[in-house]
C-alpha positions as CSV (number, residue, x, y, z in Angstrom):
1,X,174.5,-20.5,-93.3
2,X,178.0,-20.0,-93.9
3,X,180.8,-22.4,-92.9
4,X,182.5,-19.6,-90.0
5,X,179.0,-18.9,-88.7
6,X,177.9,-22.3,-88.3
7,X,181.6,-23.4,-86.5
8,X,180.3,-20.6,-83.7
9,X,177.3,-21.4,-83.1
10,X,178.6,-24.9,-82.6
11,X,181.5,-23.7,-80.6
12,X,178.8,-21.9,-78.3
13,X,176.7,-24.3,-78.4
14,X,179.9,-26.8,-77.0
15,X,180.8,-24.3,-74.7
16,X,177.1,-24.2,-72.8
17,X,177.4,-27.9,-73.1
18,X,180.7,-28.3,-71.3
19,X,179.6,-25.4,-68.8
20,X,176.5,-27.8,-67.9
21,X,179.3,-30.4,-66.8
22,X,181.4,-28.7,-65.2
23,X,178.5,-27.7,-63.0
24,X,177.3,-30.8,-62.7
25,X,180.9,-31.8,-61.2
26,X,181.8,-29.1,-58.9
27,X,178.3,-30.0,-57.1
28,X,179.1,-33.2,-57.1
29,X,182.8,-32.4,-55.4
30,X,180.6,-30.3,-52.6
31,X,178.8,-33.0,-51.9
32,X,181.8,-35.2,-51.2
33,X,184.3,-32.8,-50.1
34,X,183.0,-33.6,-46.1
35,X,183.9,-36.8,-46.5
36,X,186.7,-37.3,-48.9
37,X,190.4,-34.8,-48.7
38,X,190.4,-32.4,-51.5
39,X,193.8,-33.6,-52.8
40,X,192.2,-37.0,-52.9
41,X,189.2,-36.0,-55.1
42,X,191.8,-34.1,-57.4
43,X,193.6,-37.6,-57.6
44,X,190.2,-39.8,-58.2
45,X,188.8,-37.3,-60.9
46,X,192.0,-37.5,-62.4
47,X,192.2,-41.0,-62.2
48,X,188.6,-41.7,-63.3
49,X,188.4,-38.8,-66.1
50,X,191.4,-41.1,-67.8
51,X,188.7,-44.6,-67.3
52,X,185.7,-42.1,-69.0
53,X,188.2,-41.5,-72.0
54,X,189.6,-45.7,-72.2
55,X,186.0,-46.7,-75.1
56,X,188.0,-43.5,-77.3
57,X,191.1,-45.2,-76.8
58,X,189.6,-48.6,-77.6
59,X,188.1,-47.1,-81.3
60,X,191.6,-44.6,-81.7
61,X,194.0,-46.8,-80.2
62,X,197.2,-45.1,-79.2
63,X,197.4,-42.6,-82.1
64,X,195.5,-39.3,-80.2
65,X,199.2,-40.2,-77.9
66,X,201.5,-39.1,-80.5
67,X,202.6,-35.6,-80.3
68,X,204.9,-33.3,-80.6
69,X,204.8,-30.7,-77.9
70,X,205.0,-32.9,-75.1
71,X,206.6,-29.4,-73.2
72,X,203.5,-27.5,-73.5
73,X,201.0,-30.4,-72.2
74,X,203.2,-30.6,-69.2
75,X,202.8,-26.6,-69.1
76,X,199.3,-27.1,-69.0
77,X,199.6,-29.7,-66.9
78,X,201.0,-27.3,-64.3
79,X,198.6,-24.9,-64.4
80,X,195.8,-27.1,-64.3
81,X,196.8,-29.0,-61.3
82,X,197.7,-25.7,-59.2
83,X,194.0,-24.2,-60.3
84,X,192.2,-27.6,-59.9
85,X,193.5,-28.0,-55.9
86,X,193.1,-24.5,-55.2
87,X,189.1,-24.5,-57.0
88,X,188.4,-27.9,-55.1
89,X,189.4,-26.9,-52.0
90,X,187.4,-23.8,-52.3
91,X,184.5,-25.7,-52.8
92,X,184.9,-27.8,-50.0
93,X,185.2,-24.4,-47.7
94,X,183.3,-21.9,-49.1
95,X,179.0,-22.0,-50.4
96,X,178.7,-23.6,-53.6
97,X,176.8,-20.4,-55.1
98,X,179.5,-18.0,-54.3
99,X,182.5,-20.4,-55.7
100,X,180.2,-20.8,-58.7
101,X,179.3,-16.9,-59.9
102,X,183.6,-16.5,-59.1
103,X,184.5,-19.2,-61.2
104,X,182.8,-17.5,-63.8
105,X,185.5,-15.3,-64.2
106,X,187.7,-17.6,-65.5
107,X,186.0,-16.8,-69.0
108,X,186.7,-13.0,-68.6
109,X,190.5,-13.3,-68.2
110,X,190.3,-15.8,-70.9
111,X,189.0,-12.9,-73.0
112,X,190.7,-10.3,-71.9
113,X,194.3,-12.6,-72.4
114,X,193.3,-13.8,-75.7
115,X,193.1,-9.9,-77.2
116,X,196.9,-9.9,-76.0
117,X,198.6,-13.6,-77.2
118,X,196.1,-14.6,-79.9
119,X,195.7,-11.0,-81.3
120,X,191.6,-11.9,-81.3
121,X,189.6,-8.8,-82.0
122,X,187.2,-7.7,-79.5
123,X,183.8,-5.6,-80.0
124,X,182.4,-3.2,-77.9
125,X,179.7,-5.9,-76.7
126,X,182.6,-8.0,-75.3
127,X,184.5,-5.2,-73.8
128,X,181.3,-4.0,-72.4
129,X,180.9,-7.9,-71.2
130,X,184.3,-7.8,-69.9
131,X,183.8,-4.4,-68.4
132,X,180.5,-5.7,-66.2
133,X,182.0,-9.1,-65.2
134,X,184.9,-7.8,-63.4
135,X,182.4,-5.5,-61.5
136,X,179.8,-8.3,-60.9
137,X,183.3,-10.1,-59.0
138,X,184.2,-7.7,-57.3
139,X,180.6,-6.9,-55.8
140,X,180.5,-10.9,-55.2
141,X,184.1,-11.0,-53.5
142,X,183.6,-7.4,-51.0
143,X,179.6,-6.7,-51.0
144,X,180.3,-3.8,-48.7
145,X,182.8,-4.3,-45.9
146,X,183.0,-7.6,-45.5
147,X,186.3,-9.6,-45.0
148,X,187.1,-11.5,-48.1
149,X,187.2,-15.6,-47.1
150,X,189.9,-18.1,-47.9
151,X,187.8,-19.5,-50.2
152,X,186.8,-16.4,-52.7
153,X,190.3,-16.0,-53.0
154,X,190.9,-19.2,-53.9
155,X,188.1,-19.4,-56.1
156,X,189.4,-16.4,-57.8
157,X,193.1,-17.2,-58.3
158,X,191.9,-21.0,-60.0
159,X,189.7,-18.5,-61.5
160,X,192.5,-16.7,-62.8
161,X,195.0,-19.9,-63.5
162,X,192.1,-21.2,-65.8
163,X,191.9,-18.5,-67.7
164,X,195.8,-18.9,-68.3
165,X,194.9,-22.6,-69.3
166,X,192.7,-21.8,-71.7
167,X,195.2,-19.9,-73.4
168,X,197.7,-22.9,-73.7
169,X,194.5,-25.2,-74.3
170,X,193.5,-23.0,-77.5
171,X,197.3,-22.9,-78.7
172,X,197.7,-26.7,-78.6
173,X,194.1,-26.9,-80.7
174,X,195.9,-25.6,-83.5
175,X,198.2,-28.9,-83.5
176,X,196.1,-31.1,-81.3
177,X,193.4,-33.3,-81.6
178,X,190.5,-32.7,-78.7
179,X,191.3,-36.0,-77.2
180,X,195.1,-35.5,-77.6
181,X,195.1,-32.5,-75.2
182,X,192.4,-34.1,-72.6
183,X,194.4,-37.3,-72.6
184,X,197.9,-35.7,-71.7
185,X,196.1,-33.7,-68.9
186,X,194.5,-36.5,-67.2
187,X,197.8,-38.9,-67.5
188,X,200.0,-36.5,-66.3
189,X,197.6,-35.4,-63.5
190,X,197.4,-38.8,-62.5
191,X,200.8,-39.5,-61.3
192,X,200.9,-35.8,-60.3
193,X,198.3,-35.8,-58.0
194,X,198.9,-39.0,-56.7
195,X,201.6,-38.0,-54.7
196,X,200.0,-35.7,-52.2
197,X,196.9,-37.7,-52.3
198,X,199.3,-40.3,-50.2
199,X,200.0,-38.2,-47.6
200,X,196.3,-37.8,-46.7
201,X,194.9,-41.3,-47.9
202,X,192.4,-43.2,-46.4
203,X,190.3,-45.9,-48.6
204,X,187.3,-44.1,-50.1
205,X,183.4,-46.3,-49.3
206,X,181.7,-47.7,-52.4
207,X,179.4,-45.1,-52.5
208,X,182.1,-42.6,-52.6
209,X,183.9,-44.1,-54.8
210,X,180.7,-43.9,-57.4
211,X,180.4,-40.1,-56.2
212,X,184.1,-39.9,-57.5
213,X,183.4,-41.6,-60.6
214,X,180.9,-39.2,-61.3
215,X,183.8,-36.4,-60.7
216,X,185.7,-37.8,-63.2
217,X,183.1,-38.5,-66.0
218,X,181.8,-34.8,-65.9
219,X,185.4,-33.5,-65.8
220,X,186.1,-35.1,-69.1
221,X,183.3,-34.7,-70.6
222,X,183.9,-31.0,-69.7
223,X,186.9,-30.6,-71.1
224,X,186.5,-32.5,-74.2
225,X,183.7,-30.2,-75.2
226,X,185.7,-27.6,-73.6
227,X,188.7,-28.3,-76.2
228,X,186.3,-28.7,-79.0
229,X,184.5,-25.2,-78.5
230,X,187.8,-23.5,-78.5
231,X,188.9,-25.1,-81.7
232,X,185.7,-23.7,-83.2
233,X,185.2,-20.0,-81.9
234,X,187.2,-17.6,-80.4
């Protein structure tokens, strides 16, 4: 098998991968989001994603820090943090299925922006893909004349910021090392979401706290094989 073809099927294969934790953590956020304030379990995954990354740190020391583009991580940073509230919150308001199939789209603006900034050609299988995904959201958000909730929209919009930071994500691949890019997210989101988490704080149990661990280990383990997929294959 050829070099190209093999770095795809890896990249898909990475991309089911970090779709499996990703999963794994948003049902672990509903399951805490009754208990715990959303801009608290934004802090804690942040917090604890940077602890799942410290045994890379220990082998890489401080090199994956060294970069150049500081400007864009901080971007990124931005986006992220406005998409990861907003998709929290919605999942501690709205049924885990439905914030689930939306966040789904995030993939489809992903596409459908990468054809525009990265130039990527797309088939008529992906179009066609594209094509039936928006229709499968809009069936999910207005079924028939239903009022759309607070939390679809939500869902949607981090939906839609996602997609943004996978653009920026794929662009700093080009210069970036996978744990380069996760790093900067989680230690700028640290201090970032620190702040509003004080306004609402109130000392999480033990057993939340593991629940929160959990949050952060799937997140980075998300988006490191998130980062890696996209490095791979379009």
């Amino acid at each position: 098998m050829r070099e190209p073809q093999f770095g795809r099927l890896r990249g898909v294969a990475l991309m089911v991968f970090s779709t499996l934790a990703f999963s794994a953590m948003h049902s672990t956020i509903k399951h805490i989001s009754g208990d715990v304030d959303t801009f608290m379990i934004v802090f804690f995954r942040n917090l604890f994603g940077f602890v799942a990354l410290l045994p890379l740190f220990v082998r890489h020391g401080l090199t994956p820090l060294r970069t150049r583009r500081i400007g864009t991580h901080i971007f990124r940073v931005g986006i992220n943090f406005v998409s990861m509230t907003m998709f929290f919150y919605a999942l501690a308001i709205t049924p885990l299925a439905e914030v689930a199939a939306l966040s789904f789209s995030a993939p489809i603006f992903a596409t459908f922006l990468a054809i525009f900034f990265f130039k990527e050609m797309v088939g008529l299988g992906r179009w066609a893909a594209i094509i039936l995904g928006f229709l499968g959201t809009i069936v999910i958000l207005r079924p028939g004349f239903e009022q759309i909730s607070l939390g679809a929209i939500l869902a949607l919009s981090a939906a839609l910021s996602w997609g943004g930071a996978i653009m920026v994500i794929k662009s700093l691949g080009k210069t970036e090392s996978v744990l380069t890019v996760t790093a900067y997210m989680v230690l700028l989101l640290i201090p970032i979401s620190l702040i509003p988490a004080l306004l609402v704080w109130e000392w999480p149990t033990w057993q939340q706290l593991v629940w929160l661990l959990l949050v952060g280990v799937f997140g980075s383990v998300g988006h490191l094989t998130l980062n890696q997929a996209l490095r791979e294959a379009p």
